[in-house]
N, C-alpha and C positions, 0 to 999 in steps of 0.2 A: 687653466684648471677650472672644470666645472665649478659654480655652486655649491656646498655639500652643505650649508647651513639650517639645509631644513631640517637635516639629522637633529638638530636641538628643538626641534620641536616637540610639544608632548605626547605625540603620538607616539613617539620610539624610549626603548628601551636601552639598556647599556649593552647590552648582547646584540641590539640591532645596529648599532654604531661603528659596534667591535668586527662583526661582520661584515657590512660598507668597507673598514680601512683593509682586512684582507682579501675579499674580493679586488676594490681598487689596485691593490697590489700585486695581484695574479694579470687582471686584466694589463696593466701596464708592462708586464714582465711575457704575454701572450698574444694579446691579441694588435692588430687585427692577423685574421688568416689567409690564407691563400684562397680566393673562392672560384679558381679554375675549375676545378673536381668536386663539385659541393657534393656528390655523395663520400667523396674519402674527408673531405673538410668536414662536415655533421661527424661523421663515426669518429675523426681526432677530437672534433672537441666534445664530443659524449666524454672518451674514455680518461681525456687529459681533465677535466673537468670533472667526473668519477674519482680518480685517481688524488685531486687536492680537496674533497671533503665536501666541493659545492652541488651537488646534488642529492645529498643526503634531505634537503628542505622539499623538493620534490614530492615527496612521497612519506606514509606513514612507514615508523618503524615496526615489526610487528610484533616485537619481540619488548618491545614498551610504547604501547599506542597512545600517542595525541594530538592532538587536533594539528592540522595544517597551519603554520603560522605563514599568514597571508599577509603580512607585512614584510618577514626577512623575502618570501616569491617576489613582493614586489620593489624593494630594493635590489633584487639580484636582477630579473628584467630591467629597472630602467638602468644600473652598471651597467652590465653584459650590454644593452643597446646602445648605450654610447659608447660605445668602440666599437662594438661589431656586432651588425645587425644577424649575422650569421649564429652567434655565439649566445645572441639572446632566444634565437629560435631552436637551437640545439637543447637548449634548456628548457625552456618552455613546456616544448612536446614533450620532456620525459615525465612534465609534472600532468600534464592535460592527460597525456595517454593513459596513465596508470590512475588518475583522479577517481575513477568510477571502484577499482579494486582496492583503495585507497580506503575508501568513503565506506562498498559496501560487499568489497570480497570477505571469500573464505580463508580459512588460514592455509589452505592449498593454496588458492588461488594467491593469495600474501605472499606465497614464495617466492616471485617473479621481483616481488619490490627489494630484495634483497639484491638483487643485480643491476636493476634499472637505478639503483639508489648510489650503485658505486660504479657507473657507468659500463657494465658488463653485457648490458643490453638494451637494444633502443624502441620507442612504444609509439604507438600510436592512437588517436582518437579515429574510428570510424564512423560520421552520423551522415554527412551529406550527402544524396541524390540527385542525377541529374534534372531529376524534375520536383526534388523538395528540398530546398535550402535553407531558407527561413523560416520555412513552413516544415517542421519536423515533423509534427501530427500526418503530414500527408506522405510518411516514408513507402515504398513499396517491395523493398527487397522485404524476401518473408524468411520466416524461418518455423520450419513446420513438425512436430512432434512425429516421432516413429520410433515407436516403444519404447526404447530407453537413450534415443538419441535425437538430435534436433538435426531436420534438414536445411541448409539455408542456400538460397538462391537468390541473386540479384546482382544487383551494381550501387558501387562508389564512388565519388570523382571528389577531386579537390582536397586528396588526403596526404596531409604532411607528414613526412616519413615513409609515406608508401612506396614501397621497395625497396628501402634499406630497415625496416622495423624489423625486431624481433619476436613481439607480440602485436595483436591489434587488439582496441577495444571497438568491439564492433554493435548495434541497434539494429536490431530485423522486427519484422512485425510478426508476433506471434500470434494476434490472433482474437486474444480474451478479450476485447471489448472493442469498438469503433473509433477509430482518430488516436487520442494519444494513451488513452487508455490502453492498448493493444502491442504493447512495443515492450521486447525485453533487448536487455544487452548482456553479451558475451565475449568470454575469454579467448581469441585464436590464436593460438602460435603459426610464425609463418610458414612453416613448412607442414601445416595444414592439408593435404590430398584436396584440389578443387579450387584454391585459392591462388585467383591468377590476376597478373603486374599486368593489364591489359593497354596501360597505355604509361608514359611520362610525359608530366606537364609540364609544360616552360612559363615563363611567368618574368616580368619586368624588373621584379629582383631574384633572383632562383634560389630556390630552395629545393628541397626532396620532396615533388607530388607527382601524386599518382592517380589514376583511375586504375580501379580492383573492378574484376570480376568473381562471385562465388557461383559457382556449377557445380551446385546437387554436393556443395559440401557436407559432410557428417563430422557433427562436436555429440561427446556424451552431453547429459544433462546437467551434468556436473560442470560443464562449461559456464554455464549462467552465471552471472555476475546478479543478484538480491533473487527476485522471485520475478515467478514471469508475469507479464502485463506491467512493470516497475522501470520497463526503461526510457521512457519519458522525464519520470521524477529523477532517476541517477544522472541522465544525462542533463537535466536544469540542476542539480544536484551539484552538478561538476561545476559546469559552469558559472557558478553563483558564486564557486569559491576563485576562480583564474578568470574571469574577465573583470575584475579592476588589474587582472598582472599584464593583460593587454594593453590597461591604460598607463600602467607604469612603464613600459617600455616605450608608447609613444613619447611619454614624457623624456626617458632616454634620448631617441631623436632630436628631440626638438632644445633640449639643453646644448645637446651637442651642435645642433644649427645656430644657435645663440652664442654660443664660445667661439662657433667658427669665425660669426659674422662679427662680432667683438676685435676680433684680432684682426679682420679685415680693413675694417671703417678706419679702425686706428692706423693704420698703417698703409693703406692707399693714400695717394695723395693725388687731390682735385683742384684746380684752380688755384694752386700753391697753400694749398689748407690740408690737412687730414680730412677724408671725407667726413668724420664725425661732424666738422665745425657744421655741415649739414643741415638745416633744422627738420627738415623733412626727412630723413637719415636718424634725426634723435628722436623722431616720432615713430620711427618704425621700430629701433632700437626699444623705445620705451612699451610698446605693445607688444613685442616678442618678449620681453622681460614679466611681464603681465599676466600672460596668458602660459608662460608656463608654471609662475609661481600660484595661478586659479588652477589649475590641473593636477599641484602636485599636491593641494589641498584636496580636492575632491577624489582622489585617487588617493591618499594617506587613510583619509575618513570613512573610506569603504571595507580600505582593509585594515585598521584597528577595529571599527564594529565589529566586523569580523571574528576579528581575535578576540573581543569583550564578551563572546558570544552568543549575539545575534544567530538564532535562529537560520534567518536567510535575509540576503543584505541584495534583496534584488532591485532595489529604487537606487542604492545607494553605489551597487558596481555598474546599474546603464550607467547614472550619471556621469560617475568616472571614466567608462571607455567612451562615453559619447563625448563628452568635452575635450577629455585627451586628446581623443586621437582626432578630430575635425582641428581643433586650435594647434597642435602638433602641425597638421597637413600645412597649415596657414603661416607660423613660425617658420617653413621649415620653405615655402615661397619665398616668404619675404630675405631669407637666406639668399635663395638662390638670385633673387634678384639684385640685392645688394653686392653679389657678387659679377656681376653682369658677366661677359664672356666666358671667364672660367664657371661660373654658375651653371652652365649645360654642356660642359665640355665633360665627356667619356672619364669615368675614373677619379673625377675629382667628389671631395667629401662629400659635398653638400647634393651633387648629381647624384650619389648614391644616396644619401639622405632621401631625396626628392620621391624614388623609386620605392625604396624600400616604405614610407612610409602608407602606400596609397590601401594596401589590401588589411592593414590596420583597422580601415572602416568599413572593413565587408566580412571580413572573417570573427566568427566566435558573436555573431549576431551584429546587423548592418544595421548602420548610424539611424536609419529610418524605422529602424526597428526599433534599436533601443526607445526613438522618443514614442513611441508605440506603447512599451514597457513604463518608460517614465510617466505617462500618465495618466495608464491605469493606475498602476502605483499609487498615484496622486489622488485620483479621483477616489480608491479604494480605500485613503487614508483615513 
């Protein structure tokens, strides 16, 4: 059994604790899932997941709006991840997708979260480019005004959910100013006229990605998600509030690599000792111990700011996804090594630990970005 003690720390509430024991108790009674079919696996546990109440945190209610609490998102990523990394990303993207309609849809555009909230529909974020990743300001698909309708044309690649979502939230460059000034984001349903599954990615843990094509799509204008030349801000906007639930997920991971390794050391035996007797065994033990209880600080502290409401907690969620998920990455080695043979062997926990956690520090802004971020931050303070 994991750790759950940090639950009394004061960063949580009695609703956040209460929440922890029934998640835990779903995940024990579900997961993990089958991830032959990872597109029919994502759409089960959207709906099975919908269906017990846990995605209602996802998303604002619009029918009594308040603020996203980024504490219960990031206790349900790091559960969900330590069982199944499948089951944290199922969740995740319903919160990232709709984050932007969340923040600054209309009360049309609101109606979608009423689905996506009880798992009736699956969403996605649209931002990356083949040729601007990190570099948003430099997007190129456009999306160009024709009287009362917006054209947009381009390409996407690297998009979770792509071609099983129900909605996209999509960023095209409109135009009104130069770099990131010039970028709005929009509402597409996917059976949109134009919008085409051009390609499917495989990837070293799988998930549902896609590379989209748009050809000469038409949205009314009413499709727009805040005002145009705004989607820059929406889209750091989003982000500010779900990248410490990045870090909480690593953290997920890496507890789970910890429990694994725990029960290993104890119960291997070396030289007619448990390998814990060790000392070099209790030294690695004692720095996977370390490193995730530094992570789940820094990754709690982002998103209580958060919830005390901070403005924008942009120093405070690099921090958290940057430490998480590099010392996760490291945790979740020394796993695999302490497990020696079974440790790269197909199928085993910790091998899929190993995989799943690597895109951790490239997705939702890369490790070298973040310290990019931290310290302007820093310097700007």
């Amino acid at each position: 059994m994991a750790d759950r003690s940090f639950l009394s720390w004061p960063f949580f509430e009695e609703r956040h604790r209460e929440h922890a024991e029934r998640l835990e108790e779903w995940c024990a009674a579900n997961l993990p899932v089958d991830h032959h079919d990872v597109d029919a696996a994502c759409r089960k546990l959207v709906e099975t997941l919908g269906e017990a109440g846990f995605l209602l945190p996802t998303a604002i209610d619009p029918s009594n709006p308040q603020p996203l609490d980024v504490r219960t998102l990031c206790i349900s990523r790091e559960t969900l991840a330590r069982h199944d990394g499948l089951a944290d990303f199922a969740f995740a993207m319903q919160g990232l997708g709709t984050g932007a309609i969340s923040l600054f849809g209309t009360p049309e555009q609101q109606r979608w979260l009423e689905k996506t909230r009880t798992g009736k529909a699956i969403s996605a974020f649209v931002l990356t480019e083949p040729r601007s990743g990190s570099d948003v300001a430099n997007m190129e698909m456009t999306a160009t005004r024709d009287g009362g309708d917006y054209i947009l044309s381009g390409e996407k690649t690297w998009i979770s959910n792509g071609g099983i979502a129900d909605l996209y939230c999509v960023f095209a460059r409109t135009g009104e100013a130069p770099g990131a000034k010039g970028i709005s984001a929009f509402l597409v349903p996917a059976d949109t006229l134009g919008l085409k599954i051009a390609e499917r990615l495989e990837t070293i843990a799988p998930h549902p990605l896609a590379r989209l094509v748009f050809d000469d799509m038409r949205l009314p204008a009413s499709a727009m998600i805040g005002k145009p030349g705004e989607g820059f801000k929406i889209a750091m906007s989003v982000l500010d509030v779900f990248r410490s639930t990045v870090g909480a997920a690593a953290l997920g991971f890496a507890r789970r690599a910890l429990d694994e390794t725990l029960a290993r050391v104890s119960q291997r035996q070396l030289f007619g000792a448990p390998l814990f007797d060790l000392q070099m065994v209790q030294g690695n033990v004692a720095e996977m111990a370390l490193d995730v209880d530094a992570a789940a600080l820094l990754v709690y502290r982002a998103a209580w700011t958060k919830d005390s409401g901070a403005a924008r907690v942009t120093r405070e969620a690099a921090m958290a996804k940057l430490y998480a998920t590099d010392r996760a990455q490291s945790v979740i080695d020394k796993a695999v090594q302490l497990h020696g043979g079974d440790g790269v062997k197909k199928g085993h926990i910790v091998e899929s630990l190993y995989r799943e956690i690597r895109a951790l520090r490239i997705y939702e802004g890369a490790s070298d970005v973040q310290k990019v971020v931290i310290a302007r931050q820093t310097m700007g303070a």
